[in-house]
N, C-alpha and C positions, 0 to 999 in steps of 0.2 A: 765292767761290773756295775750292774743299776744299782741306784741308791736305796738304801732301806728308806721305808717310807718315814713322813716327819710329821707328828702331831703336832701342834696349835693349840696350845690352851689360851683364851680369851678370856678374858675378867674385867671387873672393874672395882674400885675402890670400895670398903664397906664408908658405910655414915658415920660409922668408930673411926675410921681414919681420917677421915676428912675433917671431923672434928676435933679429933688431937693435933691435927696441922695448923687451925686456924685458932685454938685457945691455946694450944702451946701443951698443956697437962689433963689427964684426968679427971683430976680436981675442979677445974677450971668446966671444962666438957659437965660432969655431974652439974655443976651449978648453974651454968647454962640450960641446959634442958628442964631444971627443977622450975627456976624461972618463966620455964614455957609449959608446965604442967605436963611433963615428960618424964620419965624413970631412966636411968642410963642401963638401966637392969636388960632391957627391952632391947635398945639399941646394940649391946654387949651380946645379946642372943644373938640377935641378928648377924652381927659379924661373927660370931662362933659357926653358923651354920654356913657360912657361906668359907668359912677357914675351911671346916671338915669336908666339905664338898670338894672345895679345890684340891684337897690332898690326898680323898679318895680317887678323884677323876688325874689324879698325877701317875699314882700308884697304878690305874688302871691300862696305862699307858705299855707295850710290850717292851722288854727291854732292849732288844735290838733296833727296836724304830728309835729315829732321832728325835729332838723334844724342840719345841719353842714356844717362848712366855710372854704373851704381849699385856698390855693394860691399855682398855678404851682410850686413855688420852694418849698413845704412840701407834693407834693405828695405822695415821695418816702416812707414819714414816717406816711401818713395816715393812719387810720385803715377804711377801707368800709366794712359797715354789706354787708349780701349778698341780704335783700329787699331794700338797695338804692334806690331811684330815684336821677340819677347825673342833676343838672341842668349847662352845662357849658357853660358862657358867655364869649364870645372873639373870636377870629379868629377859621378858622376853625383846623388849625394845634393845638390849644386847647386842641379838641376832641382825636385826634391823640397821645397826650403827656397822656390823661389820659386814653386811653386805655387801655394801659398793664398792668393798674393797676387792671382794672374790671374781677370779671367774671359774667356772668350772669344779673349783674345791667342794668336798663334801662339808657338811655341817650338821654336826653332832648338838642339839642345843640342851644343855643341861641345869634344871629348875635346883637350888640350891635351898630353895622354902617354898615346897608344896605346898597350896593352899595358899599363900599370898600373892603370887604371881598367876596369871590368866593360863599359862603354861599354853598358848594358841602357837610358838615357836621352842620354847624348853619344854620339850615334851620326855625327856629323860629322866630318871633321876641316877643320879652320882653311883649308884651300884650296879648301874645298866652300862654303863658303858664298857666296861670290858669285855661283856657279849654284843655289843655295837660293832666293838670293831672288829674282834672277830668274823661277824658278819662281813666288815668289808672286808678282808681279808680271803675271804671265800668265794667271796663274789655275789657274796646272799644279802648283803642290805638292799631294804626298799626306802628307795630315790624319792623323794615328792620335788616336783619343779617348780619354783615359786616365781611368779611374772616380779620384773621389774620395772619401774617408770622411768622415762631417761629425758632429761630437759637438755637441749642442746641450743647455743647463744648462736647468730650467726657469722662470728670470730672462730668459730672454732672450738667453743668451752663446751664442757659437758658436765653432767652427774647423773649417777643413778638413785633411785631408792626403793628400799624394798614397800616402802608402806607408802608416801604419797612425798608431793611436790607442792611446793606454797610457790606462788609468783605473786611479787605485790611489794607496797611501798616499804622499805624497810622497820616503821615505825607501825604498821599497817594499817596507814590512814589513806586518804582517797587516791586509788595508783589510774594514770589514764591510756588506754589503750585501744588498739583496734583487735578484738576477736574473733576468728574465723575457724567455725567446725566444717563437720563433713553437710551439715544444711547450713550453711550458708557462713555471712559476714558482720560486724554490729562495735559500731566505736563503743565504750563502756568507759565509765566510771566509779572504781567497787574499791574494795577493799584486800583485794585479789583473787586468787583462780588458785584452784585445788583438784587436781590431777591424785586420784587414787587405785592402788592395783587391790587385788581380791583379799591380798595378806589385811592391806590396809585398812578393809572395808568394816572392820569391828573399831577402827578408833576413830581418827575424828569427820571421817566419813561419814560415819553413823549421825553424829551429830548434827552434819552440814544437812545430809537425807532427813531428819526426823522433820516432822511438821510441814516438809517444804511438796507445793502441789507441782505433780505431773515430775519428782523426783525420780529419775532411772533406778531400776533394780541394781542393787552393786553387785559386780562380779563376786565368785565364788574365788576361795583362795587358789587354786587347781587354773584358772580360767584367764587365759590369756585377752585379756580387757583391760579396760581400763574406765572409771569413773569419773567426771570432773564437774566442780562447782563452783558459781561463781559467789562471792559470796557480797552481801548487800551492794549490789549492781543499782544506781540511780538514776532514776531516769531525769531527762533534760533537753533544752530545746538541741543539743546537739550528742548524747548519750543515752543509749537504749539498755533495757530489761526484759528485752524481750527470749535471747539464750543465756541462761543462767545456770542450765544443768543437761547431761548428755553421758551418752558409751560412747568409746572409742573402743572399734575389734582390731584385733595387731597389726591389720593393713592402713588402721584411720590416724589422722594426724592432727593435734590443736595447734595453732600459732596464734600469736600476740605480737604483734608490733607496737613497740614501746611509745605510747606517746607523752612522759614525763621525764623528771629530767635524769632518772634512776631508778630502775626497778630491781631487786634483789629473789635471788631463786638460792632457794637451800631446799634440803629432804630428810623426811623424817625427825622434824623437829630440830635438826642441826644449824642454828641460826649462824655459827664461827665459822661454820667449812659451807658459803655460799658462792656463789656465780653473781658478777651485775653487769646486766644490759640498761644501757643509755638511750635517750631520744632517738627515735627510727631503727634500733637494731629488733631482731627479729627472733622471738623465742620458739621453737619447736618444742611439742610434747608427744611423746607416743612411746610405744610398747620396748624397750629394750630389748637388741639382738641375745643377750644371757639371760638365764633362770639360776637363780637361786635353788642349789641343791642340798638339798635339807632331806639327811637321813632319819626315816618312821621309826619309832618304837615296834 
């Protein structure tokens, strides 16, 4: 007999919580924030709305499917079957943390404060989901496939990320390396390399892209690409600036051979869950065999 399917609620802590953890009270919390020209009134909302969202998107769950409740900080040690349905409520960088967790799993992303979040990945809100999943249930959701970037050491380590990939000094001060695109090769000294996919392309992409000449169009979120930047690359009598921005199409690949004496690779801004290659080991970057399946409103 198959299993009834198992939903996945995903969360993360409100700023009300974290901040009764770390003053201990209330009281404590209020006079903190007063001190920083903050209202607790504010912060109380905020976790109010993000309480009522998780309890509608619980509620909205079928009763016969199974249920499971993770919080951002035990993703790492989740187990996800592989017919999941993720429902994740919170910002959209959420979505993005529990990516490299997924393969294949649906993901339902659910915006808990319309209008304060970009809603570019919680594109639901908390009263849509139970016609979500209905829909999967029928067979009627629409799939969007989201690329992901995969940095792999040459030990063997890997990671995914749904939005981009930092390679560079752990402090990120001047990391030293040899770079080698699809034109060509260039020993470099920067500040590191930034590998982004389409999702990625509205954050800090945008920022490496702005201003910068003969910068590549970023891919579309939809488009299996990739973007990469090197970012203040210096020049020297033995360190060049002359590849500092490029695409990569699904078949193309970035490598970096390390030449300091530790280089550190994390994704999407996750600087505790990184990878470190050493002097002369050898970083691959390109397009991830998986997509991120992220169900349309």
């Amino acid at each position: 007999m198959a299993l009834a399917p198992r939903a996945v609620v995903v969360h993360r802590r409100s700023e009300l919580e974290e901040l009764v953890d770390r003053h201990g009270t209330r009281g404590q919390v209020e006079f903190f924030l007063r001190t920083r020209g903050r209202d607790l009134a504010d912060v109380q909302a905020r976790h109010d709305a993000l309480d009522d969202a998780l309890r509608e998107v619980r509620a909205a769950v079928p009763t016969d499917w199974r249920r499971g409740d993770v919080e951002r900080g035990d993703l790492h040690r989740f187990a996800f079957d592989p017919g999941d349905v993720c429902l994740v409520v919170g910002p959209d960088g959420l979505v993005a943390n529990t990516a490299k967790y997924l393969r294949d799993q649906l993901v339902v992303g659910v915006d808990p404060e319309p209008g304060r979040n970009a809603g570019v990945l919680v594109r639901h809100r908390s009263a849509q989901v139970a016609g979500a999943l209905a829909d999967v249930v029928r067979g009627a959701a629409v799939v969007e496939g989201r690329a992901l970037v995969r940095a792999v050491v040459d030990d063997g380590t890997s990671l995914d990320a749904l939005n981009d990939v930092y390679v560079g000094h752990v402090g990120h001060q001047s990391a030293r390396y040899v770079l080698t695109s699809p034109d060509g090769s260039e020993r470099q000294s920067s500040s590191g390399v930034v590998v982004t996919t389409g999702t990625g392309s509205t954050g800090w992409a945008t920022s490496l892209a702005r201003g910068r000449t003969g910068a590549p169009p970023l891919p579309g979120p939809a488009d299996d690409a990739l973007a990469w930047f090197v970012r203040e690359a210096w020049p020297s009598p033995t360190t060049g600036a002359a590849r500092t921005a490029g695409l990569l199409t699904h078949d193309q690949r970035l490598t970096l051979v390390v030449e300091s004496d530790a280089l550190v690779l994390f994704g999407d801004g996750l600087e505790a869950d990184r990878l470190t290659a050493t002097w002369g080991q050898t970083v691959t970057l390109d397009v991830a065999d998986r997509r991120l399946r992220l169900v349309a409103p």
